[in-house]
C-alpha positions as CSV (number, residue, x, y, z in Angstrom):
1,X,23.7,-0.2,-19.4
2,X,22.1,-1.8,-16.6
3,X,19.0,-3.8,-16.6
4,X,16.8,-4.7,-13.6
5,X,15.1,-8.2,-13.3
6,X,11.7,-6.5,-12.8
7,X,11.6,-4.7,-16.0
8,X,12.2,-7.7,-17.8
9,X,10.6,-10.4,-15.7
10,X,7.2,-12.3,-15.8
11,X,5.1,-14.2,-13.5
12,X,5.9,-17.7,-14.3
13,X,3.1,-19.8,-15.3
14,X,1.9,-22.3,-12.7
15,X,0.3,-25.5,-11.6
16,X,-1.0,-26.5,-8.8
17,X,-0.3,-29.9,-7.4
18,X,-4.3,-31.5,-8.0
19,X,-3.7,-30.4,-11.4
20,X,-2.7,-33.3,-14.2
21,X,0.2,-34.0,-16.6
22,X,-2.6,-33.5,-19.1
23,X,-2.9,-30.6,-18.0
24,X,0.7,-29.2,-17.8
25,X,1.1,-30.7,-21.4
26,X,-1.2,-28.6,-22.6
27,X,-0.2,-25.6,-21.0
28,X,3.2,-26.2,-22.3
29,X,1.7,-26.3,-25.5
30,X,-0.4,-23.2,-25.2
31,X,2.5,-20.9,-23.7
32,X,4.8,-22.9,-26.1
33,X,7.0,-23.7,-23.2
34,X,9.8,-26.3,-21.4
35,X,8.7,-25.9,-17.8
36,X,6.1,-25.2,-15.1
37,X,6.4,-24.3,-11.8
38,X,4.1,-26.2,-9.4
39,X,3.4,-24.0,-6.2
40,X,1.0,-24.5,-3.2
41,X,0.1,-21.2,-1.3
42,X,1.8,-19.1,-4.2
43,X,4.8,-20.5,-3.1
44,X,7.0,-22.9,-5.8
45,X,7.2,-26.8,-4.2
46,X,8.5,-27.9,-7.2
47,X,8.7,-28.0,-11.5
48,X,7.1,-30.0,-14.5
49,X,9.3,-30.3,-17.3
50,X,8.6,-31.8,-21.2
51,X,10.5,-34.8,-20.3
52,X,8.7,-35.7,-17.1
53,X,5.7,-36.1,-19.9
């Protein structure tokens, strides 16, 4: 069986970069995730993980 990305992909959460570890902490938290993908112009520029907290 083949399975497309779209059907099971989701928009990844994102920071932008005026935005503070504080901030990705807590969205980590919320979303109860590793990562965050830091984008300027809805386009990625780079990623916040748990250890860079």
């Amino acid at each position: 069986m083949e399975v497309l990305l779209r059907e099971i992909y989701n928009k990844p959460i994102t920071l932008k970069p005026y935005h503070t570890l504080d901030d990705a902490k807590n969205k980590m938290i919320k979303h109860n995730i590793s990562r965050i993908v830091v984008e300027v112009d809805d386009k990625p520029v780079g990623i916040i993980t748990e250890k860079d907290i």
